[in-house]
C-alpha positions in Angstrom: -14.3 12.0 -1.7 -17.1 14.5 -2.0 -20.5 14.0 -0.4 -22.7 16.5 -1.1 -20.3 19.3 -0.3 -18.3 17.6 2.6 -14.4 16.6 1.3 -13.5 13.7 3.2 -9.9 12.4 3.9 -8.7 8.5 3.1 -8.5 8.6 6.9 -11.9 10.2 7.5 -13.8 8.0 5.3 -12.3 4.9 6.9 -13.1 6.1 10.4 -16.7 6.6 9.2 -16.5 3.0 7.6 -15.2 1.8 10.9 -18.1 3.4 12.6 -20.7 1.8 10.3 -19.2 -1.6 11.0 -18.9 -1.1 15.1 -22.8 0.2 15.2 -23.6 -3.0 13.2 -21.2 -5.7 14.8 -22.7 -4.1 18.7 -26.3 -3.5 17.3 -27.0 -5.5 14.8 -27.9 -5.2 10.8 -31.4 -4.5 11.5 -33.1 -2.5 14.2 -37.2 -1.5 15.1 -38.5 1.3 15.9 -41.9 1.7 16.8 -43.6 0.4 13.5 -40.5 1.2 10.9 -37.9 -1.5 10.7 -34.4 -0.3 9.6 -31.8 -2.0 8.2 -28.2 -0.7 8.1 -25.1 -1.2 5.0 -24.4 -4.2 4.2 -21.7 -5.7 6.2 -19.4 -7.8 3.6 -19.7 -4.0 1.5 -18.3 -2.3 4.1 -15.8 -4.9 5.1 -15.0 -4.5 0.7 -14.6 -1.0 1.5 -12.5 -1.0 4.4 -9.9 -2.9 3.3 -9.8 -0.4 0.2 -8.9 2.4 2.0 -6.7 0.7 3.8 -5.1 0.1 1.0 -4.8 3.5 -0.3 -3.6 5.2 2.9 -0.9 1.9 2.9 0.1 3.7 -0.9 -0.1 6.9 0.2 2.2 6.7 3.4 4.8 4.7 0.6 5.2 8.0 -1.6 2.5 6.2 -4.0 4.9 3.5 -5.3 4.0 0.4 -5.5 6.9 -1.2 -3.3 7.3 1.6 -1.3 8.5 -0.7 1.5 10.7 -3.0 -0.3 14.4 -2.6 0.5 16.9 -4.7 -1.8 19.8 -6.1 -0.4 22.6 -6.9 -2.4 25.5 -9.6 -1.1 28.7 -9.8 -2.9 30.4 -13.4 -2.7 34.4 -12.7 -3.0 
């Protein structure tokens, strides 16, 4: 992913989607300061979001296939 210049890794955007959700889940979806009142991502986005990348670095640790974990066993009756 490219923001504004900066390439970020699967891994490094889900540790900055990880961050997001900590500073939320300790300090809460809105916050004031002085007279501006700020309100941070949406949680249930960045839960979405999360999980994607989760997914992707799951597919990318399997070599990209889709059963990269999948073992067959075959047992012969005789």
């Amino acid at each position: 992913m490219d923001l504004g210049g900066v390439n970020l890794t699967t891994q490094e955007q889900l540790q900055q989607i990880n961050n997001a959700i900590t500073a939320i889940e300790i300090g809460g979806q809105e916050y004031q300061i002085g007279n501006r009142r700020l309100k941070r991502a949406d949680l249930s986005l960045l839960y979405q979001r999360q999980k994607e990348l989760m997914q992707q670095i799951a597919t990318e640790k399997s070599d990209g296939t889709l059963l990269g974990n999948v073992f067959v066993a075959t047992f012969d009756r005789r």
